[in-house]
C-alpha positions as CSV (number, residue, x, y, z in Angstrom):
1,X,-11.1,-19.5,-3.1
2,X,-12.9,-16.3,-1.5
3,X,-11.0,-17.3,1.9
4,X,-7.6,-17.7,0.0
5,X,-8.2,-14.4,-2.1
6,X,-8.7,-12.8,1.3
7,X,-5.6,-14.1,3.1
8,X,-3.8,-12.5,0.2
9,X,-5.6,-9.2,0.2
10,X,-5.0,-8.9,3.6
11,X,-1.4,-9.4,4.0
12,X,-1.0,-7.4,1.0
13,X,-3.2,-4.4,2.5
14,X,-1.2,-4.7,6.2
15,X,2.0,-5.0,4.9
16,X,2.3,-2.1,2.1
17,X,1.8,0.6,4.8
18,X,4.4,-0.8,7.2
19,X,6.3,-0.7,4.0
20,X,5.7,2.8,3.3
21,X,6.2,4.0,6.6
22,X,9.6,2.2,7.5
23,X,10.7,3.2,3.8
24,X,9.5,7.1,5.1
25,X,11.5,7.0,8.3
26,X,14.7,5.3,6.4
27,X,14.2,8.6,4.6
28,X,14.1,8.5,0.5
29,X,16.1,11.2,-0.7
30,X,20.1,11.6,-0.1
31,X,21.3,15.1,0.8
32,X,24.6,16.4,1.9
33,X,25.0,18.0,5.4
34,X,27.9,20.0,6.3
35,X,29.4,19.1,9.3
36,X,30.1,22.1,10.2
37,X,30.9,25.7,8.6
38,X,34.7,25.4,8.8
39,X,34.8,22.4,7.8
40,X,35.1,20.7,3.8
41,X,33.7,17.6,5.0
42,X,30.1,16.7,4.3
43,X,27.5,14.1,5.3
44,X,25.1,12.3,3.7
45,X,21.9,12.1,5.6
46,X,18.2,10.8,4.1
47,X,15.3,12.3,4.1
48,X,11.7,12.4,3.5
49,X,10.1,15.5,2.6
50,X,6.5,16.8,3.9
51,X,4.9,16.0,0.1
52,X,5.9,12.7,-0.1
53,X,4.6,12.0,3.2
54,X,1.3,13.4,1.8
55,X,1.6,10.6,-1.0
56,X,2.0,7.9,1.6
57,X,-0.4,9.1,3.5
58,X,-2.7,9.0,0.2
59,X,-2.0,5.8,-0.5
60,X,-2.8,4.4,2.9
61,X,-6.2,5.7,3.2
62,X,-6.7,4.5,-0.5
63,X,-5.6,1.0,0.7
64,X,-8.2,0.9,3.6
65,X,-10.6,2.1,1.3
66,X,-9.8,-0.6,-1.1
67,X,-9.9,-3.4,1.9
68,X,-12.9,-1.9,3.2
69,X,-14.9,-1.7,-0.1
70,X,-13.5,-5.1,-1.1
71,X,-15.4,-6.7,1.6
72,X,-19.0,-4.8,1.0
73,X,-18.8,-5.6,-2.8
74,X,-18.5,-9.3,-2.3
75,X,-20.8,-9.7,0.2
76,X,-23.2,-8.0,-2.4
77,X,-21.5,-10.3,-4.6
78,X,-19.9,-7.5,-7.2
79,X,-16.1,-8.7,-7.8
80,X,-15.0,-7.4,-10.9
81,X,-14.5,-3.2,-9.9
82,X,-13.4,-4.4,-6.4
83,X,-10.7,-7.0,-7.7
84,X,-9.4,-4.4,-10.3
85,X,-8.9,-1.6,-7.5
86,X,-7.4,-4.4,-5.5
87,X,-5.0,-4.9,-8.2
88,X,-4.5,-1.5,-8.5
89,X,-4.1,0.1,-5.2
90,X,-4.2,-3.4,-2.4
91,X,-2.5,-6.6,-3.4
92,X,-1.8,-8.3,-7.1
93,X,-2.5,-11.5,-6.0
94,X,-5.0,-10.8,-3.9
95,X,-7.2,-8.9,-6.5
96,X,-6.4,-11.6,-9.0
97,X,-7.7,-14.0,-6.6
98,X,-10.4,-11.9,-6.4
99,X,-11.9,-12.1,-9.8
100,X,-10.9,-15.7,-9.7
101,X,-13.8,-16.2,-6.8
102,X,-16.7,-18.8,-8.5
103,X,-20.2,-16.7,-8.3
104,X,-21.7,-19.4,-5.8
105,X,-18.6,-18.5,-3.3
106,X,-20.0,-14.5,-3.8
107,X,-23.3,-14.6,-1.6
């Protein structure tokens, strides 16, 4: 179970980022560009402004954080905070794999 619940964690806690970061070059929010100053036509173009980039940024420290302190707390064999902030902020099913880990599997 502790190897399963850390396959999940981990693909959860790789993939979100790339996620985020695609999603943040894709751009987020539509805004219309004239073409030109003459002209009545107008394109759409998306965009990512600097404060949400802080929010990904944010939430891809907190994920390492989260993988990082997943790791200590079960080898010290502590799963319940860890597997809530893994719910939280990592992976669903990864944190809920995580407080599905028997005690004997902790050490």
């Amino acid at each position: 179970m502790r190897k399963c619940s850390t396959v999940f964690t981990w693909i959860g806690g790789i993939l979100s980022p790339i996620i985020l970061i695609v999603r943040g070059f894709m751009g987020v929010i539509p805004t219309e560009v004239q073409t030109s100053p003459y002209s009545y036509y107008t394109k759409i173009e998306y965009v990512t402004p600097g404060w949400l980039w802080a929010i990904f940024i944010a939430l891809i420290v907190l994920d390492i954080i989260g993988l990082i302190w997943r790791e200590v707390s079960l080898r010290n064999g502590k799963k319940i905070g860890c597997g809530i902030f893994t719910i939280i902020f990592v992976s669903k099913v990864g944190g809920i794999l995580t407080l599905c880990i028997p005690d004997e599997q902790l050490y």
